[in-house]
Backbone bond lengths (Angstrom), bond angles and torsions (degrees), N, CA, C in turn:
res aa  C-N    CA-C-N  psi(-1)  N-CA   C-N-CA  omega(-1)  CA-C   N-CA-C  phi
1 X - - - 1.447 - - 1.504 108.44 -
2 X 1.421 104.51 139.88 1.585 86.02 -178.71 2.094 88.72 -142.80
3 X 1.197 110.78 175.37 1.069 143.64 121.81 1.455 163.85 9.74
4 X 1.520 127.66 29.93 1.430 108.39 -150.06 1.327 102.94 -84.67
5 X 1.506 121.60 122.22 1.267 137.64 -177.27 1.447 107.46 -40.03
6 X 1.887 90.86 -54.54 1.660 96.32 -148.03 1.762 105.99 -72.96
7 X 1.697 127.57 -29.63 1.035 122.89 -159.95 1.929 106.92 -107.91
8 X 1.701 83.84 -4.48 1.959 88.29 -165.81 1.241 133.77 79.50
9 X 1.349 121.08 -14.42 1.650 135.97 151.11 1.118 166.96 -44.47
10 X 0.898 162.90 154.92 1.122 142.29 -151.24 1.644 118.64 -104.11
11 X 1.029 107.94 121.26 1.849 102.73 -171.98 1.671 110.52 -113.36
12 X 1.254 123.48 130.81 1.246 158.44 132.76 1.632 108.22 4.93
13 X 1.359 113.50 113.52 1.201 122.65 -166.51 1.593 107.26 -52.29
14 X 1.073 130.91 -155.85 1.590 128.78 -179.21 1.699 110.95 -151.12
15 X 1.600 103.64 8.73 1.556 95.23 -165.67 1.853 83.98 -139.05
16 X 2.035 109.15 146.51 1.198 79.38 163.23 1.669 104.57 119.45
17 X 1.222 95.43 169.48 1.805 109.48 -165.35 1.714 85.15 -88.39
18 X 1.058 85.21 -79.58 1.853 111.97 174.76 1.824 103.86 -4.28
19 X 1.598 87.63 -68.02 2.000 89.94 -166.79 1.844 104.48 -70.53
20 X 1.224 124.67 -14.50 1.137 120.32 175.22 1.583 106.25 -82.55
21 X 1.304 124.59 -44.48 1.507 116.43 166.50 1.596 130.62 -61.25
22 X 1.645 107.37 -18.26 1.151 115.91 -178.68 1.867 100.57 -76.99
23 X 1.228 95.79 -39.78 1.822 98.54 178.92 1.484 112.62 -53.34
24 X 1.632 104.69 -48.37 1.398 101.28 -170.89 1.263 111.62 -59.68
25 X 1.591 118.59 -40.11 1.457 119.31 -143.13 1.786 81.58 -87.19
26 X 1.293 127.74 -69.91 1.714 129.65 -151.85 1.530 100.03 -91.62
27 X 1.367 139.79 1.10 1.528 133.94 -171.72 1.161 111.73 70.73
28 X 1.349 130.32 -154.74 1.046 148.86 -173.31 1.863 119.00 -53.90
29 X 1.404 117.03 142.50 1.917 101.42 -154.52 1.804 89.73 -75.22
30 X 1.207 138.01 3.82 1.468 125.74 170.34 1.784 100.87 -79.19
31 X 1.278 101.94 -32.90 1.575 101.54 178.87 1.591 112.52 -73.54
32 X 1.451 106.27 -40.77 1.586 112.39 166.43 1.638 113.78 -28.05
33 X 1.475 95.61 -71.14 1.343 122.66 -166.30 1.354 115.49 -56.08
34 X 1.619 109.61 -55.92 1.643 90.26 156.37 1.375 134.36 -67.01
35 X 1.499 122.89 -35.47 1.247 95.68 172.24 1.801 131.31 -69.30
36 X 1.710 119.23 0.65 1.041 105.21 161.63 1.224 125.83 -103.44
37 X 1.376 116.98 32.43 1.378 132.44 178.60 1.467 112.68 -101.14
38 X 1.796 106.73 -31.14 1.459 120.56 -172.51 1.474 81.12 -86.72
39 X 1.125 150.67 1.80 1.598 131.95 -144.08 1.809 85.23 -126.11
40 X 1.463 122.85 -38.13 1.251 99.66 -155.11 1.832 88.12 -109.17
41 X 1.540 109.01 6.39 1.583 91.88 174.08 1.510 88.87 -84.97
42 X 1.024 162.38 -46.78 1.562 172.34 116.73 1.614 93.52 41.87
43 X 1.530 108.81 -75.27 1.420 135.31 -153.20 1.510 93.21 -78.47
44 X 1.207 125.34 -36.14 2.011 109.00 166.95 1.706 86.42 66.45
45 X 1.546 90.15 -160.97 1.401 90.18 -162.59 1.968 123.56 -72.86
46 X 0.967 96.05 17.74 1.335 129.29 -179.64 1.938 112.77 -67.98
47 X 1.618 94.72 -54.25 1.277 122.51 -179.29 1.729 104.68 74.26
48 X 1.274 124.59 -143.31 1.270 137.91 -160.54 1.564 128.62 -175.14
49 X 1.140 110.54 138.08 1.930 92.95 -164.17 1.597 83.90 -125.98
50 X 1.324 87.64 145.00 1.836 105.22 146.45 1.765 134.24 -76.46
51 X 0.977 108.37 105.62 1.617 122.23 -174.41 1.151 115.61 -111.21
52 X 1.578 120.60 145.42 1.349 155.35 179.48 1.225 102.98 -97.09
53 X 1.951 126.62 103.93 1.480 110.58 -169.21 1.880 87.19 -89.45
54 X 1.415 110.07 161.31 1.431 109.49 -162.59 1.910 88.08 -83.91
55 X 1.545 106.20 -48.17 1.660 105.75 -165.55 1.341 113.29 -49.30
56 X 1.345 128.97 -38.91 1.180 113.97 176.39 1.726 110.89 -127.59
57 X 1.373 125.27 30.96 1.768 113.07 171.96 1.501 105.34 71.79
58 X 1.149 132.19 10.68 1.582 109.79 -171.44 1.502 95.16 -106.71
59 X 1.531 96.67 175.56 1.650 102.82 170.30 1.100 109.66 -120.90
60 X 1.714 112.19 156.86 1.362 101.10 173.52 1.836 97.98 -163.86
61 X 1.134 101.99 169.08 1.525 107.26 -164.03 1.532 99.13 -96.28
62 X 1.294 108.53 119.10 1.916 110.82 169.19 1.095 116.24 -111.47
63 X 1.759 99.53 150.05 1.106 94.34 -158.33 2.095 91.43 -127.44
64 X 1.460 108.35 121.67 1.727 97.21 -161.54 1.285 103.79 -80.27
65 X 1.430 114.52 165.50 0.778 149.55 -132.59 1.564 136.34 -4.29
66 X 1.411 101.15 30.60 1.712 122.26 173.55 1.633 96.85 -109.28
67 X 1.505 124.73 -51.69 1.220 113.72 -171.25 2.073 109.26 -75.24
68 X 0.969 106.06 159.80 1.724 98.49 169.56 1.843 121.19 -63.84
69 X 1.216 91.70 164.04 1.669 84.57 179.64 1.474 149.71 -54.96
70 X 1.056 118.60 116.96 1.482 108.65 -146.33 1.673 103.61 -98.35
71 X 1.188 119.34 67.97 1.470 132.99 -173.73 2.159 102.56 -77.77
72 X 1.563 95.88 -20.22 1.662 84.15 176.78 1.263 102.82 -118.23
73 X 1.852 124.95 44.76 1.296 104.48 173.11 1.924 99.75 -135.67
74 X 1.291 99.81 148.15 1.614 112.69 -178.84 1.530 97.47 -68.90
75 X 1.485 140.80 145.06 1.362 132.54 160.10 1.497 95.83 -98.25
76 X 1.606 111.12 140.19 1.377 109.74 -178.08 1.564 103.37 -124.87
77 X 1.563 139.30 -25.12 1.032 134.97 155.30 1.290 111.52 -159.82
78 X 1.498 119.70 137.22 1.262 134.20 179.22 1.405 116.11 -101.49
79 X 1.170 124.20 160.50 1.106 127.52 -129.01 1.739 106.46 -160.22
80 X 1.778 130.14 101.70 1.449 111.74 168.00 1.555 97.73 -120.36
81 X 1.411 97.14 156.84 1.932 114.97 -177.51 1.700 105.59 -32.40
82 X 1.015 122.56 135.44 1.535 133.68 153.92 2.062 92.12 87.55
83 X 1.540 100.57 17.26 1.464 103.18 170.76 1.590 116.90 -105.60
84 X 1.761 117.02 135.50 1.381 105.94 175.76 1.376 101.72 -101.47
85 X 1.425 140.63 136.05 2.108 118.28 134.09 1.288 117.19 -18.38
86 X 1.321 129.03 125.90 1.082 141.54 150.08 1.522 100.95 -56.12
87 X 1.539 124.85 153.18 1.347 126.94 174.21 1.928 106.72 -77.70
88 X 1.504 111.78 -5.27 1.480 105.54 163.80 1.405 109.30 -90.34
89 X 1.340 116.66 -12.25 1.594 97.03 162.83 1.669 121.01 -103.40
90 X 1.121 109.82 29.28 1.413 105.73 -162.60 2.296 76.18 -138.52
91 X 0.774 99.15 5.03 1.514 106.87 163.67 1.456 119.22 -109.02
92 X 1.472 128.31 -39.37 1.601 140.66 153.23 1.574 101.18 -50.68
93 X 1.387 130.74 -63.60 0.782 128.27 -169.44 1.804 121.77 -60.36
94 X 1.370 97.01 -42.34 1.520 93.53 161.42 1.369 115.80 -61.18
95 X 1.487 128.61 -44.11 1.878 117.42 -177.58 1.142 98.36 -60.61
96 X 1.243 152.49 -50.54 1.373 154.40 -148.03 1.682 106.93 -64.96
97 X 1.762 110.68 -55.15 1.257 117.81 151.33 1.644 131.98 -59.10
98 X 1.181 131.28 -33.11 1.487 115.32 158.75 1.073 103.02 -78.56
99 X 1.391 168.00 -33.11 1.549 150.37 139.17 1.171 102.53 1.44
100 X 1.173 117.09 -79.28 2.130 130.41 -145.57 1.607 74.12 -77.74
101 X 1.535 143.12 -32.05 1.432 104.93 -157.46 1.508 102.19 -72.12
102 X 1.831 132.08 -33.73 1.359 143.43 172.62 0.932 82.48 -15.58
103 X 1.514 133.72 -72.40 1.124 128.58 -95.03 1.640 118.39 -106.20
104 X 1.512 78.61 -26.95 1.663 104.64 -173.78 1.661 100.21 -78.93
């Protein structure tokens, strides 16, 4: 997990099921990074998690109790302002995602 100096954000692991789904789903980890920057100024002290919806495999960033109920989505890491993933949660979070891929 690292760091982007230049924007302050949060960037997209580099190893992993996880960082290849994060590419597909948000593009590039500068695109990552802003959109979880727009996601956790949103989420206030609330913050915002990244989720695996089960119905269709995608990911997407939730944000509680602003977004609707997320009864079909896995939470894989949450997330408040001036917070990074540790690379042990951005390692859970990858098993959690090759799990659901079995599965799908």
């Amino acid at each position: 997990m690292a760091i982007d100096d230049d924007r302050g954000g949060i960037l997209p692991p580099t190893f992993g099921l996880i960082a290849m789904r994060i590419g597909q789903e948000f593009g590039p980890p500068a695109d990552f990074a802003h959109s979880m920057e727009r996601a956790l100024v949103r989420g206030g002290k609330r913050g915002a998690t990244i989720v695996a919806a089960l119905d269709r495999g995608d990911l997407a960033i939730h944000i509680p109790h602003e977004d609707g109920p997320s009864w079909n989505c896995v939470p894989l890491v949450h997330l408040h302002r001036g917070e990074n993933p540790s690379a042990e949660a951005w390692a859970t979070a990858n098993a959690i995602v090759e799990r659901l891929e079995r599965y799908r």
